[in-house]
VMD Tcl script that builds the backbone (N, CA, C; Angstrom):
set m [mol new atoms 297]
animate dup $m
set s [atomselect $m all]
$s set {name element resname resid chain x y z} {
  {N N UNK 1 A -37.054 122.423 44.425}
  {CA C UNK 1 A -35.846 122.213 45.205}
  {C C UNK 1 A -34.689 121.944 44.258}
  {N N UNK 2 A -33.678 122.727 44.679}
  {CA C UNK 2 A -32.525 122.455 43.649}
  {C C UNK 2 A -31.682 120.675 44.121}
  {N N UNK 3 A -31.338 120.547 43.186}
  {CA C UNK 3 A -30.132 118.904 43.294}
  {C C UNK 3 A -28.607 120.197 43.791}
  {N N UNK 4 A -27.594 118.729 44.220}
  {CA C UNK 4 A -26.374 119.517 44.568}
  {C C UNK 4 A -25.448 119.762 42.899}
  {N N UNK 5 A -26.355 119.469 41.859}
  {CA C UNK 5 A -25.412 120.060 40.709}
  {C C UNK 5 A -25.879 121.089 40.548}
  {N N UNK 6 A -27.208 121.469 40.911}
  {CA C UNK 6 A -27.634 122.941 40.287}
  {C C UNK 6 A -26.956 123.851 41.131}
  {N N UNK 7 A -26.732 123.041 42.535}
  {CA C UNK 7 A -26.278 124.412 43.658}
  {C C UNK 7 A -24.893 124.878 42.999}
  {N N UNK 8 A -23.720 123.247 42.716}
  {CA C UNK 8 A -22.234 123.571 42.176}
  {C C UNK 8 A -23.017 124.863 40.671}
  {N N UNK 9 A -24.002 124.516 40.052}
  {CA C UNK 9 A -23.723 125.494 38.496}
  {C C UNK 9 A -24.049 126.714 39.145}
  {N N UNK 10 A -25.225 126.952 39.879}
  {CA C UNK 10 A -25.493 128.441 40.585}
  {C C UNK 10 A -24.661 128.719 40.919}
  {N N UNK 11 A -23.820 128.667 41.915}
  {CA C UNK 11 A -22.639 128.990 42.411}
  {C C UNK 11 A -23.516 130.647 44.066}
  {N N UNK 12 A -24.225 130.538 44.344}
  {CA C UNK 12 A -25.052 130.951 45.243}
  {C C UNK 12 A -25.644 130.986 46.017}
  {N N UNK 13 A -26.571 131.679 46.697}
  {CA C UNK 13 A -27.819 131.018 47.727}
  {C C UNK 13 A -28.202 132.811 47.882}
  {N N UNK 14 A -29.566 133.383 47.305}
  {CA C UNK 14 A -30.195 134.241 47.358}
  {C C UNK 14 A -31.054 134.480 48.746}
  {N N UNK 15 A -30.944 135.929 49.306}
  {CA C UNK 15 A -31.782 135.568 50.192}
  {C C UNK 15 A -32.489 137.392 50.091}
  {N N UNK 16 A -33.618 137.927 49.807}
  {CA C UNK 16 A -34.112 139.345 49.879}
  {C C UNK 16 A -35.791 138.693 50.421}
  {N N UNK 17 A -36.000 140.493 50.707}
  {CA C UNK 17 A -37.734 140.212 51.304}
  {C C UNK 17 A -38.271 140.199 50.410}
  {N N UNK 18 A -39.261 139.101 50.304}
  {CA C UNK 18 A -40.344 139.263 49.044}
  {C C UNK 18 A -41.726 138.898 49.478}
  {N N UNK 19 A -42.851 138.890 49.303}
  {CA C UNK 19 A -44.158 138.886 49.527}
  {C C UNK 19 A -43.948 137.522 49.559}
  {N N UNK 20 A -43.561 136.400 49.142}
  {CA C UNK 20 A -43.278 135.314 48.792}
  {C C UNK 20 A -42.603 134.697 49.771}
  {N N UNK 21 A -41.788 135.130 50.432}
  {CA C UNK 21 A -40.710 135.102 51.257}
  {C C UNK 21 A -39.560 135.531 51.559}
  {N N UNK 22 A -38.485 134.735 52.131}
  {CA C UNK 22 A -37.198 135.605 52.384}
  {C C UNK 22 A -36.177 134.747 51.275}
  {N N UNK 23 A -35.536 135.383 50.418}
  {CA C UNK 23 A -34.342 134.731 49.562}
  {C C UNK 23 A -32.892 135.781 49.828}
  {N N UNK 24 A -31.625 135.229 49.754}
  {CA C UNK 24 A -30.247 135.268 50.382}
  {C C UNK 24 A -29.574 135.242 49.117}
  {N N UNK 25 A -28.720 136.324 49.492}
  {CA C UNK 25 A -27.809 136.161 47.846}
  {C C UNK 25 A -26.118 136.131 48.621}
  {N N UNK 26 A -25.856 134.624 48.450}
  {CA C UNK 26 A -24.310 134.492 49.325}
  {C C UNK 26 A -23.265 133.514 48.179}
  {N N UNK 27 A -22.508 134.321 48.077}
  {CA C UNK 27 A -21.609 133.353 46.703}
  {C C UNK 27 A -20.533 133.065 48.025}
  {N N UNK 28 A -21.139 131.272 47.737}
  {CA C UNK 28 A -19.919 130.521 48.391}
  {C C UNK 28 A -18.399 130.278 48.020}
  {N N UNK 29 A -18.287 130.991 46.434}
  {CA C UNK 29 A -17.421 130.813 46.105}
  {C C UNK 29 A -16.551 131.679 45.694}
  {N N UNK 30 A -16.743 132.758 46.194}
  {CA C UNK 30 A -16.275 134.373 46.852}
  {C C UNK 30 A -15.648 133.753 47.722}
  {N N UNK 31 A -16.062 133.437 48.803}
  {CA C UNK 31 A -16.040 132.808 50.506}
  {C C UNK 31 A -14.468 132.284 50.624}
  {N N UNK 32 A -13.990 131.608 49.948}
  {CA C UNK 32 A -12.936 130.620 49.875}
  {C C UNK 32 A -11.730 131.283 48.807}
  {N N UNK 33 A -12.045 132.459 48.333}
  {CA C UNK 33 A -11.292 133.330 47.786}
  {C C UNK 33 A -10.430 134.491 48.857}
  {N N UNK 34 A -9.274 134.261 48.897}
  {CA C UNK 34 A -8.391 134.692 50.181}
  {C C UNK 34 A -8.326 136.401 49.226}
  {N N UNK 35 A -9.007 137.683 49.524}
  {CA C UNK 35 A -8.828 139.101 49.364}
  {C C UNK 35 A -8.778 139.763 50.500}
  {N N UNK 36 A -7.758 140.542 50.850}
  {CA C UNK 36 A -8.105 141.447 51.624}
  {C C UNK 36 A -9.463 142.374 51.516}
  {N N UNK 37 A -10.179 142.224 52.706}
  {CA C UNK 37 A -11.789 143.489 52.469}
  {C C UNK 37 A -11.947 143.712 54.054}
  {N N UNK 38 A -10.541 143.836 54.720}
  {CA C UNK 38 A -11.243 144.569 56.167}
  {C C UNK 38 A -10.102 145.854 55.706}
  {N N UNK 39 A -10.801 147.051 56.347}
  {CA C UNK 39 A -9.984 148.213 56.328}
  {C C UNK 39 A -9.559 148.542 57.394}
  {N N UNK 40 A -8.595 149.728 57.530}
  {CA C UNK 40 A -7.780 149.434 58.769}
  {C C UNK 40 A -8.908 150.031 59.984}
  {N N UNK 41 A -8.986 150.859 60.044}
  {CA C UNK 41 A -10.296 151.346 60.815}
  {C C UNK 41 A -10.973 149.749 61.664}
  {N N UNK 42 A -11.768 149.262 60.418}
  {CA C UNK 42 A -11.952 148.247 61.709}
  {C C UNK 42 A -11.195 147.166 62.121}
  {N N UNK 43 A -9.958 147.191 61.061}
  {CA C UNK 43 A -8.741 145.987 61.771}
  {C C UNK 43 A -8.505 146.035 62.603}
  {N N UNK 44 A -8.780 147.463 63.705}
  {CA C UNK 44 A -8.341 148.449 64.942}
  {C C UNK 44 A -9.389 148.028 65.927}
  {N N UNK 45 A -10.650 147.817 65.215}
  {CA C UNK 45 A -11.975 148.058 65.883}
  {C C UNK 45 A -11.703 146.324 66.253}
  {N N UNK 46 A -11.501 145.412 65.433}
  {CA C UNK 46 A -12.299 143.901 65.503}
  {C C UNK 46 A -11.007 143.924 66.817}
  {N N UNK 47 A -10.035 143.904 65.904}
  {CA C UNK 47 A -8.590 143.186 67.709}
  {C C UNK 47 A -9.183 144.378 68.923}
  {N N UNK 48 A -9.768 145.110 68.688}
  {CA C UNK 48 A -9.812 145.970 70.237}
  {C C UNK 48 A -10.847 145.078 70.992}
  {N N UNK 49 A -11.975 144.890 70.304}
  {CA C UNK 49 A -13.503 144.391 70.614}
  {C C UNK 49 A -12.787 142.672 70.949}
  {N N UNK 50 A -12.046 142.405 70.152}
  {CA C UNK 50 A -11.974 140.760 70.417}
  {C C UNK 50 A -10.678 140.699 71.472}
  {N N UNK 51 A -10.130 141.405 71.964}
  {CA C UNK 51 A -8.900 141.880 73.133}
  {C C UNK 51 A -9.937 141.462 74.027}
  {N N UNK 52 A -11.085 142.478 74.146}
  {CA C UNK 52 A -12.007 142.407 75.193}
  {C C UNK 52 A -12.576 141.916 75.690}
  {N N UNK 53 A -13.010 141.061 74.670}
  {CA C UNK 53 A -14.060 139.958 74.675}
  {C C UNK 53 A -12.963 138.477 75.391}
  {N N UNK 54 A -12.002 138.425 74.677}
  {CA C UNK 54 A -10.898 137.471 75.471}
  {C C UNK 54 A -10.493 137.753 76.966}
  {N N UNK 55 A -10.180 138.938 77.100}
  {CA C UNK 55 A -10.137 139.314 78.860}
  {C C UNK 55 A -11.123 139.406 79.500}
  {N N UNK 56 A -12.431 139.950 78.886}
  {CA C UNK 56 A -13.640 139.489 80.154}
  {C C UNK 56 A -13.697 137.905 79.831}
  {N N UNK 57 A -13.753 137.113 79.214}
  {CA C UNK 57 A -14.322 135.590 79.158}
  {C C UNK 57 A -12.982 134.817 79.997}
  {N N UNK 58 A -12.361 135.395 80.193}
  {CA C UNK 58 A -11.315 134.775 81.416}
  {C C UNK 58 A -11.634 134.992 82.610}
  {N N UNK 59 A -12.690 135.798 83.153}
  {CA C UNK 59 A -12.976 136.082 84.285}
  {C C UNK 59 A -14.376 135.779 84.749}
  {N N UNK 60 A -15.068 135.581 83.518}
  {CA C UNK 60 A -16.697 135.017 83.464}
  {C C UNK 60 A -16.538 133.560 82.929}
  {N N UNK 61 A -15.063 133.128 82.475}
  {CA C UNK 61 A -15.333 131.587 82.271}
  {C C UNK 61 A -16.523 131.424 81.127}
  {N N UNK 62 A -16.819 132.330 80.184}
  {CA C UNK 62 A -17.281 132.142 79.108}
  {C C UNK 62 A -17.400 131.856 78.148}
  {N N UNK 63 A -17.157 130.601 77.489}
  {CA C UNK 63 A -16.484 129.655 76.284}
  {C C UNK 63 A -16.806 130.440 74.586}
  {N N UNK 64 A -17.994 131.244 74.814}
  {CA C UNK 64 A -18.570 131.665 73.609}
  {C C UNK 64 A -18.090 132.989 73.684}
  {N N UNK 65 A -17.674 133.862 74.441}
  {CA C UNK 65 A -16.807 134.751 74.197}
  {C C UNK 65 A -15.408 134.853 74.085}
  {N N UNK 66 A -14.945 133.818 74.555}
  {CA C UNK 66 A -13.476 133.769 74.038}
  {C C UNK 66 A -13.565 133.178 72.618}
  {N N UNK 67 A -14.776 132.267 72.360}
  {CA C UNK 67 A -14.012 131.868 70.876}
  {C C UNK 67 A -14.676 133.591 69.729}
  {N N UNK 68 A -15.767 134.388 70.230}
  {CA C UNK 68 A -15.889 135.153 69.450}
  {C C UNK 68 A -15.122 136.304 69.247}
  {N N UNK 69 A -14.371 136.385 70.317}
  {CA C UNK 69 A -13.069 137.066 70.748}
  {C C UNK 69 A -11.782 136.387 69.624}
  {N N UNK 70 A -11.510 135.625 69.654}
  {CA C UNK 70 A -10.351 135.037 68.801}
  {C C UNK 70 A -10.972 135.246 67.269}
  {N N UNK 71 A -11.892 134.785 67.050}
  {CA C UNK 71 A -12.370 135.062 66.132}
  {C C UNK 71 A -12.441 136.375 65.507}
  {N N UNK 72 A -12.573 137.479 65.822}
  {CA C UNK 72 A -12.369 138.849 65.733}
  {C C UNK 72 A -10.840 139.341 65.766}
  {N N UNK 73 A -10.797 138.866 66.797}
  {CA C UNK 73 A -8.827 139.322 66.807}
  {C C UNK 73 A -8.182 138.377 65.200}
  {N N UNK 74 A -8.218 137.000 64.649}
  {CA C UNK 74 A -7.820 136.478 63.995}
  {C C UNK 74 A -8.264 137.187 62.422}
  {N N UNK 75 A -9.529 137.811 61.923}
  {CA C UNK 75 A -10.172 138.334 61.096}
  {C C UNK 75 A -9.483 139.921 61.226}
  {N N UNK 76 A -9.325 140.657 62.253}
  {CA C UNK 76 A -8.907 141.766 62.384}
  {C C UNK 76 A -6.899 141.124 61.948}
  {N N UNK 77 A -6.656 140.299 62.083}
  {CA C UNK 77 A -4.897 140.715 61.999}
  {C C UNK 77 A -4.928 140.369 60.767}
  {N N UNK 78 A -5.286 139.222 60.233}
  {CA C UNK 78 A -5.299 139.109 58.270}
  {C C UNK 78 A -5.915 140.158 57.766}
  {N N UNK 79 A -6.991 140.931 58.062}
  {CA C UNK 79 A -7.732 141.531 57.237}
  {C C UNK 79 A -8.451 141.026 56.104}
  {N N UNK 80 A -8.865 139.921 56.524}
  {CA C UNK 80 A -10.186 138.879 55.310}
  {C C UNK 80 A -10.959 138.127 56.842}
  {N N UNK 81 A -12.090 138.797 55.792}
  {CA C UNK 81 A -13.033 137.964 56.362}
  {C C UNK 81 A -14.079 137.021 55.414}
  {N N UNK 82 A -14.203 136.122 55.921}
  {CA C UNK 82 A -14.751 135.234 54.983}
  {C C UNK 82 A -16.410 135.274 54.985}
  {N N UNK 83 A -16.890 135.532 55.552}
  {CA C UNK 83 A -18.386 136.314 55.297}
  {C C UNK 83 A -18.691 137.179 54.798}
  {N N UNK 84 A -17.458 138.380 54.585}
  {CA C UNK 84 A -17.795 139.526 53.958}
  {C C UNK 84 A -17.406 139.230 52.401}
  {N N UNK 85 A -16.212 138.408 52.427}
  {CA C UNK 85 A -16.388 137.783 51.194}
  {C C UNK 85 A -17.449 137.055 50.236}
  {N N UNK 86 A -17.885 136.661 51.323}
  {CA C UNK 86 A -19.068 135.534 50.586}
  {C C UNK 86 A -20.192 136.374 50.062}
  {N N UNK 87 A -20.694 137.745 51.208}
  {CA C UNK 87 A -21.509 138.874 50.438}
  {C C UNK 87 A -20.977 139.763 49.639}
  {N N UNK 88 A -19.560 139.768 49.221}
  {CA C UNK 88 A -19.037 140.628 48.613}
  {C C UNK 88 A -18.689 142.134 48.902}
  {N N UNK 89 A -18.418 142.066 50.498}
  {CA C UNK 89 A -18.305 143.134 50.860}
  {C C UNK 89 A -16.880 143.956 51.405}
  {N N UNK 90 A -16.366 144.925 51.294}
  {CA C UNK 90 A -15.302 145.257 51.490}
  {C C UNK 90 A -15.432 146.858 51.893}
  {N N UNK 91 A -14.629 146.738 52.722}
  {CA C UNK 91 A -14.151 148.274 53.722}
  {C C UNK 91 A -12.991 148.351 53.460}
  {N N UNK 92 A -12.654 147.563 53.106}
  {CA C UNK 92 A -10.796 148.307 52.713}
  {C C UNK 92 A -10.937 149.677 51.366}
  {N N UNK 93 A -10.357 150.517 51.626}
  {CA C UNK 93 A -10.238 151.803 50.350}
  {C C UNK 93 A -9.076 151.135 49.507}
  {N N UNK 94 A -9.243 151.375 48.816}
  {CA C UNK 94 A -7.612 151.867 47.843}
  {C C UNK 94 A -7.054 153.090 48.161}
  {N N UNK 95 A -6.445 153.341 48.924}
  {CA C UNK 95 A -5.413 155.035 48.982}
  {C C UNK 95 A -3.969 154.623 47.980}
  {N N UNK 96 A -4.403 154.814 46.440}
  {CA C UNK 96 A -3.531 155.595 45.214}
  {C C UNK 96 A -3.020 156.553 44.994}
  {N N UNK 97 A -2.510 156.937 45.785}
  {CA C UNK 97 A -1.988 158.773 45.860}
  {C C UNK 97 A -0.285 158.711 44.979}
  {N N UNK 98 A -0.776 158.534 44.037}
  {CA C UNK 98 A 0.834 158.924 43.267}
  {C C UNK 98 A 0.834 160.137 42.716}
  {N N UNK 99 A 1.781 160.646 43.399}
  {CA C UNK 99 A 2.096 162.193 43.179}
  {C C UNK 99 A 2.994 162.027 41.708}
}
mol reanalyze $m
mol bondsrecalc $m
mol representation Tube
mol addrep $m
């Protein structure tokens, strides 16, 4: 078992399938690093899906879809998401087109 200094020096938490078990590879300290990594495509997709999710949970009185609704709409208008950060993942392109 790690102490909380080994977790601060790792700077991680691994997680893959292994015969052994399941280990997670999540840098928490990606996470808290403000980059744009949503692309517009789904900046379009998250506010449409979380639009939706906010107007049906007004009519079903559904507390867990409006907050997953805001949540989507709020991630879709910055374009960071902080989970995809933390796996290091990004959908945004670079379009460099200098003529």
């Amino acid at each position: 078992m790690l102490t909380g200094e080994q977790w601060r020096k790792l700077g991680r938490l691994t997680i893959t399938t292994t015969p052994e078990g399941l280990k997670m590879n999540f840098d928490y300290k990606r996470m808290i690093k403000f980059e744009y990594n949503i692309g517009d495509k789904e900046k379009n997709q998250r506010m449409a899906i979380g639009a939706a999710l906010v107007f049906i949970s007004i009519f079903t009185a559904k507390i867990i879809l409006l907050l997953v609704g805001l949540v989507l709409i709020a991630t879709g208008y910055s374009g960071w998401c902080p989970i995809f950060s933390g796996f290091n993942k990004n959908t945004k392109t670079s379009n460099n087109t200098n003529s």
